[in-house]
Rosetta silent file (secondary structure, phi, psi, omega in degrees, C-alpha in Angstrom):
SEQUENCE: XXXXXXXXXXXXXXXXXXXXXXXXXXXXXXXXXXXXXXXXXXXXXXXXXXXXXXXXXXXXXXXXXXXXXXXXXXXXXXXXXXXXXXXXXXXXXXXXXXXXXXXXXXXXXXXXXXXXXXXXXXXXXXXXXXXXXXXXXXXXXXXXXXXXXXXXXXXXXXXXXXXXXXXXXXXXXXXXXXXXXXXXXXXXXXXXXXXXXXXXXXXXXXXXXXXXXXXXXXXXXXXXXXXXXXXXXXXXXXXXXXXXXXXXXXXXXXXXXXXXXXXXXXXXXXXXXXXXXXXXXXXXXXXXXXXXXXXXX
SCORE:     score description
SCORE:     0.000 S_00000001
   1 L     0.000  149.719 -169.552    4.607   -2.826  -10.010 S_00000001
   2 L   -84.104  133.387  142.191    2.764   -3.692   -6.721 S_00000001
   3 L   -50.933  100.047 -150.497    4.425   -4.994   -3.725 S_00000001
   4 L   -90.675    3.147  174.582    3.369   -8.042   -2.862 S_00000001
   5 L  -129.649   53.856  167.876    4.605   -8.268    0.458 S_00000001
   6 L  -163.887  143.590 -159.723    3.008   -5.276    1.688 S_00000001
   7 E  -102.454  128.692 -168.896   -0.773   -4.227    2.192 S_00000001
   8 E   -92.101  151.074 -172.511   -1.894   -1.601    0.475 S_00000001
   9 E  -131.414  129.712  177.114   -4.418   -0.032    2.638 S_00000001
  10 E  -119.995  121.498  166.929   -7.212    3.009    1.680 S_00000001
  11 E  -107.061  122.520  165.513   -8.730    4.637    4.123 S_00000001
  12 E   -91.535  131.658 -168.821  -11.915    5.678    2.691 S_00000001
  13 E  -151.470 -159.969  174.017  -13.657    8.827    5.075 S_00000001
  14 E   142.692 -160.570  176.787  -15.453   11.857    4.081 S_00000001
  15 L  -116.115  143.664  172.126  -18.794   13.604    4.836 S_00000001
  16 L   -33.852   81.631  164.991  -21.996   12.062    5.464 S_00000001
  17 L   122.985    3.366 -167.029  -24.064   11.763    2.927 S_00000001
  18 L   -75.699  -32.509  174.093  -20.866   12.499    0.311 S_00000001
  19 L   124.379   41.902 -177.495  -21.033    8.689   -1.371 S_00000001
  20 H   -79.230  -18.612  173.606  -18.876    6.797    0.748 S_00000001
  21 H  -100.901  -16.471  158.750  -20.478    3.617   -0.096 S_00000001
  22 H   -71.072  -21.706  161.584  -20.369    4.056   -3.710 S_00000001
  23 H   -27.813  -80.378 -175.886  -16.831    4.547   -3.018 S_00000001
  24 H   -80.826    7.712  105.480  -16.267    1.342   -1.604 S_00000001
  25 H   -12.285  -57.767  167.799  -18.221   -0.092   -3.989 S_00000001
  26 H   -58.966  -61.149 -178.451  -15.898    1.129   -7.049 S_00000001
  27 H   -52.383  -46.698  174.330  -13.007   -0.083   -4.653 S_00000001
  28 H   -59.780  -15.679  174.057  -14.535   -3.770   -4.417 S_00000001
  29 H  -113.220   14.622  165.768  -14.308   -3.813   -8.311 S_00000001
  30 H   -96.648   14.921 -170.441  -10.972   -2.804   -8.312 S_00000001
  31 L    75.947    9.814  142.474   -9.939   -6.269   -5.734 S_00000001
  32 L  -105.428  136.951  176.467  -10.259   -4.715   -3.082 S_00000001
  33 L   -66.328  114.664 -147.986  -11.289   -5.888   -0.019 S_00000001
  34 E  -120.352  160.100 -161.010  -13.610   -3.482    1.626 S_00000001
  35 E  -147.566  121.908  175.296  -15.075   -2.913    5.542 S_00000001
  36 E  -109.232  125.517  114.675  -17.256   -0.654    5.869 S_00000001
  37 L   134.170   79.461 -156.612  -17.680    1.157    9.648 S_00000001
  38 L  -100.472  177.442 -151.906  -15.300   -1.091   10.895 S_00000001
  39 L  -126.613  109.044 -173.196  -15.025   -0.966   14.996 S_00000001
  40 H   -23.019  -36.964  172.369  -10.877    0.278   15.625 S_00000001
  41 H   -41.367  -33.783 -161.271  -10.215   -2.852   17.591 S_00000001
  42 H  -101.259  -11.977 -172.764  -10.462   -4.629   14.938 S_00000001
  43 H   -66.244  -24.717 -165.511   -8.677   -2.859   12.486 S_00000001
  44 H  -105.914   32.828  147.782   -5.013   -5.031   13.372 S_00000001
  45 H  -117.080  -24.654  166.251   -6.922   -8.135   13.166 S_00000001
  46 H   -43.812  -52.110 -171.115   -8.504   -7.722   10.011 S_00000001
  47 H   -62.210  -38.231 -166.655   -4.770   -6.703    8.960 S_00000001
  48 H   -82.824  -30.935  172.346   -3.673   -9.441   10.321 S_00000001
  49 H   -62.177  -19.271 -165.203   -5.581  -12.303    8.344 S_00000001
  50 H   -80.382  -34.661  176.730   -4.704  -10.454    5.571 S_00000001
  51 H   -60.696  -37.582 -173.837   -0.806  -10.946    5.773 S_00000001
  52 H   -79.387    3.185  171.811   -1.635  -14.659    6.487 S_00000001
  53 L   -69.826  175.782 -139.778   -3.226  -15.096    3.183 S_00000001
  54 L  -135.786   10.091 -170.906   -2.247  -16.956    0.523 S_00000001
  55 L   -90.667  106.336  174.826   -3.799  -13.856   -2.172 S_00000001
  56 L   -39.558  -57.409  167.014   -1.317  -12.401   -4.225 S_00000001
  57 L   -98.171  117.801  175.242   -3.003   -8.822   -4.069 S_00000001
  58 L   -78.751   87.977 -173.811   -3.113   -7.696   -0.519 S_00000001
  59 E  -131.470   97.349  175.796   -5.457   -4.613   -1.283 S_00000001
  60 E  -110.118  167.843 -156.745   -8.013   -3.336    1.776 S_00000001
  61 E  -166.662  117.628  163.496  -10.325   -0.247    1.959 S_00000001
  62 E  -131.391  153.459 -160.865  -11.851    0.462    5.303 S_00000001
  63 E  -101.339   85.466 -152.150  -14.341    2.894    5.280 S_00000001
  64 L  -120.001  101.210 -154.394  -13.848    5.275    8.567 S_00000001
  65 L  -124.192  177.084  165.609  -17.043    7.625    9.195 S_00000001
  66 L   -99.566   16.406  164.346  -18.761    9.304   12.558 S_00000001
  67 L   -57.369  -28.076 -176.592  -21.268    7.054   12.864 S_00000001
  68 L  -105.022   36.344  174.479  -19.304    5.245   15.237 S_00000001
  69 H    -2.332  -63.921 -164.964  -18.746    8.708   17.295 S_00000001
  70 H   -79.542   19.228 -175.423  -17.298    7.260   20.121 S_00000001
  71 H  -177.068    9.188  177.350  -14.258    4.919   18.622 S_00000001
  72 H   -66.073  -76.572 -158.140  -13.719    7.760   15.505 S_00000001
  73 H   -50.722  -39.976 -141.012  -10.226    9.311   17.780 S_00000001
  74 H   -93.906  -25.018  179.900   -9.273    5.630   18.699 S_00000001
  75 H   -74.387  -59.988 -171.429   -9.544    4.896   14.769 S_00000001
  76 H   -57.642  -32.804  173.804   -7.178    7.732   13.878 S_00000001
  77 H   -44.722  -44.469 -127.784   -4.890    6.741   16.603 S_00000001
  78 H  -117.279  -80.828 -167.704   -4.727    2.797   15.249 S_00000001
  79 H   -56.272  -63.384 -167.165   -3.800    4.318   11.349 S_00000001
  80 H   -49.187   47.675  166.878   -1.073    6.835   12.693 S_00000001
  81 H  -131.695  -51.352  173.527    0.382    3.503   14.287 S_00000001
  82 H   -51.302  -44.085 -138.622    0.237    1.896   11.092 S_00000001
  83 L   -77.204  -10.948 -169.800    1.302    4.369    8.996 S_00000001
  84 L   -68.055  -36.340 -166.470    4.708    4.258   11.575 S_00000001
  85 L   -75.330  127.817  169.057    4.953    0.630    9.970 S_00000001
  86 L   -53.943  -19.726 -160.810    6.976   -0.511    7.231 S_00000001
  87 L   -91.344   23.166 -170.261    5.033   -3.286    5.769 S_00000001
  88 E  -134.583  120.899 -167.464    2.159   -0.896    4.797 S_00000001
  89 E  -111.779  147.853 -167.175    1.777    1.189    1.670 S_00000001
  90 E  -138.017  132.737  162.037   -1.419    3.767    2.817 S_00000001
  91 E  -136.128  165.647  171.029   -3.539    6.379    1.165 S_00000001
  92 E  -129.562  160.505  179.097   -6.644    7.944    2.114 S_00000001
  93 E  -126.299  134.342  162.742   -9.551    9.186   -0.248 S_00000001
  94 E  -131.575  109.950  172.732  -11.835   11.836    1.099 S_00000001
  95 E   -60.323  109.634  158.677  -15.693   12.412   -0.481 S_00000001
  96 E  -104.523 -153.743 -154.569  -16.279   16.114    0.438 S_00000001
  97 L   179.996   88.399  175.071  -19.695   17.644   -0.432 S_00000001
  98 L   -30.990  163.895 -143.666  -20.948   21.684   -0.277 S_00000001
  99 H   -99.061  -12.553  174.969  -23.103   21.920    3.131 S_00000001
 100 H   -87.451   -2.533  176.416  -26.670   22.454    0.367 S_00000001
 101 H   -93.268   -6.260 -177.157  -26.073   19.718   -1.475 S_00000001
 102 H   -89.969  -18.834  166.651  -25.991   17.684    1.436 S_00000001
 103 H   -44.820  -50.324  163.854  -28.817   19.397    2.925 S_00000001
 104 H   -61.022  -39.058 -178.215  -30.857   18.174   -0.528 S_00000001
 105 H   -53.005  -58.791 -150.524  -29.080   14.596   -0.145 S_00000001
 106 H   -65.500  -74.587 -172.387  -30.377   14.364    3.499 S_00000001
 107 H   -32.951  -50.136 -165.705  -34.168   15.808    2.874 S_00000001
 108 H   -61.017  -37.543 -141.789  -34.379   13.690   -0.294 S_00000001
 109 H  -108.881   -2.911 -170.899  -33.403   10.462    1.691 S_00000001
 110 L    32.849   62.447  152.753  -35.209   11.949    5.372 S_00000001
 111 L  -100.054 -156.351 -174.816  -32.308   10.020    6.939 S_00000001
 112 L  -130.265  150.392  174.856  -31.009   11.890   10.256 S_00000001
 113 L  -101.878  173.724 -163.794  -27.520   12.750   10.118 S_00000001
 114 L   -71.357  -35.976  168.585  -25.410   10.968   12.546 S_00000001
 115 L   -80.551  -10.883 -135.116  -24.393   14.722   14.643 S_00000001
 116 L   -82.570   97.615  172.374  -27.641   16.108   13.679 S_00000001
 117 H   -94.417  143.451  167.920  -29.058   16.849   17.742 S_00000001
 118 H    79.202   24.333 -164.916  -32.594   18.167   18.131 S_00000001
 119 H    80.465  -13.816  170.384  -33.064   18.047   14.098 S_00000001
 120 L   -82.655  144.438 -154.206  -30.940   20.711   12.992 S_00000001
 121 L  -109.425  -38.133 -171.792  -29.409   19.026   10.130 S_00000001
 122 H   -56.765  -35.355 -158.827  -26.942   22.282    9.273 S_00000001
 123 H   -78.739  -36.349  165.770  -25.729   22.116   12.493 S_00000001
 124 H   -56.348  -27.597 -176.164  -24.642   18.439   12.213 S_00000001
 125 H   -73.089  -79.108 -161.128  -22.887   19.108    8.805 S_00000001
 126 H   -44.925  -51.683  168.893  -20.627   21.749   10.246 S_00000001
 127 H   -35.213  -63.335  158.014  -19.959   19.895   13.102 S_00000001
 128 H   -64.790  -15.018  135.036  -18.635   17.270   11.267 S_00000001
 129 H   -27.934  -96.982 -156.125  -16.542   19.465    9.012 S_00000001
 130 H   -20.855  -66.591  159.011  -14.858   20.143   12.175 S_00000001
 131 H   -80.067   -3.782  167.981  -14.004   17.113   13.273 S_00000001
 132 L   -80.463   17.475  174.710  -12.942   15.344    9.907 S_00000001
 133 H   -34.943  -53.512 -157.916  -10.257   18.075    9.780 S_00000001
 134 H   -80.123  -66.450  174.216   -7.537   15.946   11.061 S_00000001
 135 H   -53.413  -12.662 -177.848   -8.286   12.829    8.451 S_00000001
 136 H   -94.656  -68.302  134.343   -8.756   15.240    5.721 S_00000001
 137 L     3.709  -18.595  170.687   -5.090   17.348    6.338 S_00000001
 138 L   -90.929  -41.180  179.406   -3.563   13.443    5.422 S_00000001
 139 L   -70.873  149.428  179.616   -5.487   13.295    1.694 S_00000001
 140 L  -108.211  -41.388 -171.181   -3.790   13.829   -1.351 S_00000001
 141 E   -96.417   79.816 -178.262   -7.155   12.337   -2.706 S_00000001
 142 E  -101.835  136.302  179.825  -10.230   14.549   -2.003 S_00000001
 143 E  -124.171  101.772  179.252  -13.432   14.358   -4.481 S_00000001
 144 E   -51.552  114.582 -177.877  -15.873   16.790   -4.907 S_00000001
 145 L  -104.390   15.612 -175.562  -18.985   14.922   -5.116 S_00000001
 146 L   -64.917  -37.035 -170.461  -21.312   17.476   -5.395 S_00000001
 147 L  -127.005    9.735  171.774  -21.965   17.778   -8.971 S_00000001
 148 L  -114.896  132.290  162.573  -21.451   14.083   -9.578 S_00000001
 149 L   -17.578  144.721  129.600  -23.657   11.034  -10.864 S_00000001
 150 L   -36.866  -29.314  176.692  -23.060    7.872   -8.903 S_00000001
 151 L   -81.140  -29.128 -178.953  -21.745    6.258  -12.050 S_00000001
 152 L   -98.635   -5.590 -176.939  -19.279    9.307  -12.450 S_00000001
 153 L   -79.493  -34.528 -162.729  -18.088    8.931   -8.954 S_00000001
 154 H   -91.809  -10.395  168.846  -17.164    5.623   -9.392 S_00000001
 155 H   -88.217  126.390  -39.358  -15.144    6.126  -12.841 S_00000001
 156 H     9.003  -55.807 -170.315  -13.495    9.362  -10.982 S_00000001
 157 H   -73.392  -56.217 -165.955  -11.890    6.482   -8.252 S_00000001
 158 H   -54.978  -27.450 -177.667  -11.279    4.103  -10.955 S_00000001
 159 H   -77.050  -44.463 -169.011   -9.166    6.658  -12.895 S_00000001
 160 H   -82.843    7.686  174.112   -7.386    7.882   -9.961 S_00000001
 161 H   -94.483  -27.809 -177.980   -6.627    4.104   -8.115 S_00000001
 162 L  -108.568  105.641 -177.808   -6.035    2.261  -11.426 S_00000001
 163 L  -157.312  137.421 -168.355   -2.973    3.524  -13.455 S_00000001
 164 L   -51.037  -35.250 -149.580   -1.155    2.160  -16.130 S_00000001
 165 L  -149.808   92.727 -163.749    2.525    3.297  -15.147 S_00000001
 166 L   -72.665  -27.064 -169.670    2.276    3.706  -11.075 S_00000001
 167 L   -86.338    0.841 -179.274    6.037    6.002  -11.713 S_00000001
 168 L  -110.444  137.947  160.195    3.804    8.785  -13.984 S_00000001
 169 L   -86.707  137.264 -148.275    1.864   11.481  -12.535 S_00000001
 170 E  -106.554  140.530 -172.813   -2.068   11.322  -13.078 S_00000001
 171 E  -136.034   88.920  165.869   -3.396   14.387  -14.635 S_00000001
 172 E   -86.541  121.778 -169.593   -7.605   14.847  -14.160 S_00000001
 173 E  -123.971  131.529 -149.258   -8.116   17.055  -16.060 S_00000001
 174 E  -105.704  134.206  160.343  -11.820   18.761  -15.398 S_00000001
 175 E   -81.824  164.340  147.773  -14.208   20.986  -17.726 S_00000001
 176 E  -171.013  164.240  174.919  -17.088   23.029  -15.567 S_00000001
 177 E  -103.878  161.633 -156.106  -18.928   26.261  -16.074 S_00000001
 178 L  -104.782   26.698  155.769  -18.353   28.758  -13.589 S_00000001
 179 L  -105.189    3.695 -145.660  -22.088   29.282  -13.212 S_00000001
 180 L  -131.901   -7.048 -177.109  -22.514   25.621  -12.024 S_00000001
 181 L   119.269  129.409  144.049  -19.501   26.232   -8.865 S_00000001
 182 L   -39.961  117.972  153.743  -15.745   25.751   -8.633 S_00000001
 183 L   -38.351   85.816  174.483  -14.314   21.935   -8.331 S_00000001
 184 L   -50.303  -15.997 -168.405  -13.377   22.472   -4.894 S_00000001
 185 L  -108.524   17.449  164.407  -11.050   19.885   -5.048 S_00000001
 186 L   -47.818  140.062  168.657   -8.754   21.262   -8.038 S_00000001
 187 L   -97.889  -30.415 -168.593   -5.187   22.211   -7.457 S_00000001
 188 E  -126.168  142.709  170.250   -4.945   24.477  -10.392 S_00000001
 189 E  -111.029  160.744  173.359   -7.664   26.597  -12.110 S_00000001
 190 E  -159.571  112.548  174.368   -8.149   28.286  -15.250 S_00000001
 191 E   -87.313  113.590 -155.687  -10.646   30.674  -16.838 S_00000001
 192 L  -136.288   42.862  172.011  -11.019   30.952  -20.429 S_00000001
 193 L   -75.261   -9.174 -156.193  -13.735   33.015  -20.605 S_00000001
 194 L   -79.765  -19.537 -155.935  -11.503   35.516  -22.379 S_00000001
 195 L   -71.354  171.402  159.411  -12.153   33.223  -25.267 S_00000001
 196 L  -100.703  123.278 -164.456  -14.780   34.363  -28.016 S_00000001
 197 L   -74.479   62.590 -108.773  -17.842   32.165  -27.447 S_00000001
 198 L   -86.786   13.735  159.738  -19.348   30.243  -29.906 S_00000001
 199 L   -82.470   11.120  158.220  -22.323   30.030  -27.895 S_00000001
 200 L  -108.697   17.338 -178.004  -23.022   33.126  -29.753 S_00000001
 201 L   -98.248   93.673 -145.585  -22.838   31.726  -33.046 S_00000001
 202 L   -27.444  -85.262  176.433  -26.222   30.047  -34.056 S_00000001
 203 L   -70.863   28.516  159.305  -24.697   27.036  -35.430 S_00000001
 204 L   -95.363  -54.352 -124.399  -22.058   26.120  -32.834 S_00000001
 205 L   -58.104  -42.972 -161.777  -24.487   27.060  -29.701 S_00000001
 206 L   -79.622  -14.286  179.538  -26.184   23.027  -29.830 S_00000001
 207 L   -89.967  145.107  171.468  -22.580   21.665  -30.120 S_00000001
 208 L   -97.418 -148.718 -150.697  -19.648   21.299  -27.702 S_00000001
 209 L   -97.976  -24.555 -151.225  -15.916   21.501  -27.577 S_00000001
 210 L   -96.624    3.843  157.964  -16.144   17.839  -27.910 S_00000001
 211 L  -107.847  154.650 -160.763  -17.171   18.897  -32.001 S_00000001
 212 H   -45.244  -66.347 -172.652  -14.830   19.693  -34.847 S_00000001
 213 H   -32.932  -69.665 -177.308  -16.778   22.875  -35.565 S_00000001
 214 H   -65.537  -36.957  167.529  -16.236   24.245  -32.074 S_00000001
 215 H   -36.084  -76.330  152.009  -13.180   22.482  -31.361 S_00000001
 216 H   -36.008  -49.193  165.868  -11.696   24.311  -34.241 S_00000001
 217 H   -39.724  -59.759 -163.596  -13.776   27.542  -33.861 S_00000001
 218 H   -70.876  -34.449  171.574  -11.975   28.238  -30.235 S_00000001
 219 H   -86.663    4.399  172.126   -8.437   26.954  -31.147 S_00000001
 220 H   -86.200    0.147 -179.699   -7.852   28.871  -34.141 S_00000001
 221 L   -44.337  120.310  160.725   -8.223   32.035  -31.897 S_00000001
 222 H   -38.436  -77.309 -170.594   -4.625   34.194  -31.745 S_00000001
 223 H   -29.633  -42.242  172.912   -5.512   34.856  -28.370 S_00000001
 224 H   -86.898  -23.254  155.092   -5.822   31.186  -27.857 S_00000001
 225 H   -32.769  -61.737  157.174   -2.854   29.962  -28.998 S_00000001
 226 H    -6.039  -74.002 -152.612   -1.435   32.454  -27.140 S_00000001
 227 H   -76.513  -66.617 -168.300   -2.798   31.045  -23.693 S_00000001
 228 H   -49.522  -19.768 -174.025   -1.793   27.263  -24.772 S_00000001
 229 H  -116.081   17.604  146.055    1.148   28.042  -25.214 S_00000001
 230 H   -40.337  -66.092 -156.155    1.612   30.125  -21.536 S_00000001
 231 H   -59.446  -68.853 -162.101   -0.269   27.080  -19.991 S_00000001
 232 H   -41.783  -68.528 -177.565    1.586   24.454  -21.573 S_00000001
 233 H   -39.507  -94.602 -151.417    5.363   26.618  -20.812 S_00000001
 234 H   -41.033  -41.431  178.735    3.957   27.007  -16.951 S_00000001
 235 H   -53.491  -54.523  150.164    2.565   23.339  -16.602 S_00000001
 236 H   -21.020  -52.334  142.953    5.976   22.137  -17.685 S_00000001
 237 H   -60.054  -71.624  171.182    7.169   23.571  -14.889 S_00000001
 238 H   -62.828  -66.321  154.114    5.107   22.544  -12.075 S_00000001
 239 H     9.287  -72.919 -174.117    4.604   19.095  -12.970 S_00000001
 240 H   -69.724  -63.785 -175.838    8.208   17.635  -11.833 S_00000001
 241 H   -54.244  -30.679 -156.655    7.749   20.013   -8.674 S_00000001
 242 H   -79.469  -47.156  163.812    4.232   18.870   -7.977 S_00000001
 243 H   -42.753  -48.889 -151.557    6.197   15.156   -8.288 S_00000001
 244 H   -88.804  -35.776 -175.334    9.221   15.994   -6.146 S_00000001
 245 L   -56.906  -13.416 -168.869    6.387   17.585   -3.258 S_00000001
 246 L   103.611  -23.396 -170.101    4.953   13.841   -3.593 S_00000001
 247 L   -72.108  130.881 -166.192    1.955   14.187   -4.767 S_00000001
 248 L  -105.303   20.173 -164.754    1.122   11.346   -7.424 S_00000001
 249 E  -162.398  118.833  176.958   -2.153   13.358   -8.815 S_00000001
 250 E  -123.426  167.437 -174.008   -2.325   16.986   -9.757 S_00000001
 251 E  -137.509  115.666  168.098   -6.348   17.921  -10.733 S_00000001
 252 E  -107.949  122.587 -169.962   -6.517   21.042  -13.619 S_00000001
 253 E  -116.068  143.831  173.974  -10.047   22.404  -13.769 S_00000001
 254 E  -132.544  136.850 -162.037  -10.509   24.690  -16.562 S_00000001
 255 E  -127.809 -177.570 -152.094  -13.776   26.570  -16.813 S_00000001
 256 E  -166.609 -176.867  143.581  -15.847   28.689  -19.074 S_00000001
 257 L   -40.557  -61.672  178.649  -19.168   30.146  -18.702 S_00000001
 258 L  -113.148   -8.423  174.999  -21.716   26.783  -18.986 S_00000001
 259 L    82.027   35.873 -175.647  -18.997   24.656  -19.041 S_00000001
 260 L  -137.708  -58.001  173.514  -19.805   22.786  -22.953 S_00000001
 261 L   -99.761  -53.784  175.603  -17.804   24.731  -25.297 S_00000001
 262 H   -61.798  -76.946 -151.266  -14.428   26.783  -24.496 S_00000001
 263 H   -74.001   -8.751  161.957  -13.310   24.724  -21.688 S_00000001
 264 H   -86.566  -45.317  178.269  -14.022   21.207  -23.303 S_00000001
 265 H   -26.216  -60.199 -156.733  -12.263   22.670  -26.203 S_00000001
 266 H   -81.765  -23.007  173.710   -8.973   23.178  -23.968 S_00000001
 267 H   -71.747  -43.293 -166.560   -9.219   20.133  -21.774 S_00000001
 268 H   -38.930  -76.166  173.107   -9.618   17.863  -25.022 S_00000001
 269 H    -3.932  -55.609 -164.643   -6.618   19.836  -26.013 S_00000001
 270 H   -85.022  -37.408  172.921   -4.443   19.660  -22.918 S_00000001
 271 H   -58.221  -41.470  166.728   -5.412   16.071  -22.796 S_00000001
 272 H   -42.866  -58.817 -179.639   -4.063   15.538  -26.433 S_00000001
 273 H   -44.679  -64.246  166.002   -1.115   16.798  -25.288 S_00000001
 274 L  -100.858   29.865  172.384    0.215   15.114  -21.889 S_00000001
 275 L   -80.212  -13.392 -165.481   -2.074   11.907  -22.498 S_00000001
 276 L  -101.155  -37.112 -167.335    1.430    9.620  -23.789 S_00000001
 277 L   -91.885   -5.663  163.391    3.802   11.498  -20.848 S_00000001
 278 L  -144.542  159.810  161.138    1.210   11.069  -18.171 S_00000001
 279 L   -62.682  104.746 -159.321   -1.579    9.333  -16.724 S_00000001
 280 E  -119.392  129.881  168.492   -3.887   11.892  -18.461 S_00000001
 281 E  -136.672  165.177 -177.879   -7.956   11.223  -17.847 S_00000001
 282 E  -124.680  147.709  163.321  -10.742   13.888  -18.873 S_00000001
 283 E  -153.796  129.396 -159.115  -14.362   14.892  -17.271 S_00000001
 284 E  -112.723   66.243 -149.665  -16.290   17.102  -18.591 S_00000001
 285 L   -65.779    7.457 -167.563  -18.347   17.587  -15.531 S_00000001
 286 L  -138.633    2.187  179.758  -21.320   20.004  -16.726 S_00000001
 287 L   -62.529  -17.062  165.969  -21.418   19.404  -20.484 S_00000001
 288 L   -91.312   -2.842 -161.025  -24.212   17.806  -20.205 S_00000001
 289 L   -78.150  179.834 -163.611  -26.445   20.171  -18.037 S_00000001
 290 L     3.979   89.661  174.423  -29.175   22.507  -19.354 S_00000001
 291 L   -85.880  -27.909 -151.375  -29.414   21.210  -22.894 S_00000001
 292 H   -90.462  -57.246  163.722  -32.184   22.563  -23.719 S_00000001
 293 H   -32.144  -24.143 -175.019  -30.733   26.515  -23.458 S_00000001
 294 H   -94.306  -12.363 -177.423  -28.601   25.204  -26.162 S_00000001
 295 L   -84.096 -178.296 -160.381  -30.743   24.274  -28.990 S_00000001
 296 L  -115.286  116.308 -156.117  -31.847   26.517  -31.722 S_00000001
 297 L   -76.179    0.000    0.000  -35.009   27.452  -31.708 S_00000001
């Protein structure tokens, strides 16, 4: 249950161009009250109206970018003073982004990025790696946004900010094909390519993991059994340590070739499993992509 005499605070940050305003978007339909490029000064007065309010949930999101170049150090300074405080429960969310998809964002949208000097746009990305270093080394929440929808970004935050049983550890648990990119922000991976594919068996290839036929094809496998019940044994295990380290979120990406059949098989799976003993959510980030490779000619 939320404290009610303490302000929960989100620092929303990230890379340019990663989807920091759908972000705070998502956050505004969770209650909270969000500031976007807010100017550091301003940050303990903002704080301060909020304690004098008469609103049962005290929930802010300030959105803390390099656009504001010049007052960025004086921002980090003003949360590590906070976070010194008792009356403040604090997290941060960080949007990262690979440096081509933001290359494609930025081209797409011909904005300038905010380091970008003389027009080189790569050179502005990296830069700005560089310096979110320090705000990024505090999240526990980092989001690949790279390979995600606006619409899936913002159901990503709502599963991890919104949870039924705040004393359970949240388990995202991710499909993807390993042709389509690693989840960069995964703690644990697993490749289950080992599996026998039923994209070579005419009438599985248009279906996924998310159908009986395939579902069934890939778990009646020795081999797979096998694995589940390795995973399962070793997950068992980490879990309470991943808890006792602090961390309220562990993210299991499990991957496949295209990402549709084996590895939606085993997330459904894994989800069946730890969805009543954890906050368990599923994404199945690539099941939808090249559909067309999949049909039957």
């Amino acid at each position: 249950m939320m404290n009610k005499h303490k302000i929960h605070l989100t620092i929303i940050s990230g890379m340019s161009g990663a989807g920091k305003t759908v972000a705070m978007q998502s956050m505004e339909d969770q209650g909270y009250f969000c500031v976007d490029n807010l100017p550091p000064v301003l940050i303990p007065k903002i704080i301060e109206l909020f304690e004098r309010s008469e609103t049962a949930t005290k929930k802010l999101a300030i959105v803390l970018d390099l656009r504001g170049k010049e007052f960025f150090k004086t921002a980090l300074d003003t949360i590590h003073e906070l976070e010194l405080e008792d009356r403040f429960v604090i997290q941060f969310l960080f949007l990262e982004t690979t440096d081509s998809v933001l290359v494609q964002r930025y081209k797409q949208t011909r904005r300038k990025h905010p380091l970008s000097e003389k027009g080189m746009l790569l050179e502005g990305i990296q830069k700005e790696r560089v310096l979110l270093q320090e705000i990024k080394g505090k999240t526990k929440q980092i989001i690949d946004t790279s390979h995600l929808t606006p619409k899936q970004l913002k159901e990503n935050i709502y599963q991890r900010f919104t949870k039924a049983d705040e004393n359970k550890l949240t388990l995202n648990i991710v499909s993807f094909g390993f042709k389509y990119g690693l989840p960069i922000d995964a703690d644990l991976v697993f490749d289950v390519r080992f599996l026998d594919n039923p994209f070579y068996i005419r009438t599985l290839r248009p279906q996924t993991g998310l159908d009986r036929p395939v579902f069934d094809y890939v778990l009646r496998q020795d081999k797979t059994a096998v694995f589940l019940r390795k995973l399962e044994e070793m997950l068992e295990y980490l879990f309470p340590l991943y808890k006792l380290e602090g961390k309220d979120q562990v993210i299991i990406a499990v991957g496949c070739s295209g990402g549709k059949h084996r590895s939606v098989t085993i997330v459904e799976h894994l989800y069946k499993t730890y969805q009543v003993s954890y906050n368990a959510w599923v994404t199945h980030r690539d099941i939808e992509k090249n559909k067309d490779m999949y049909q039957i000619d």
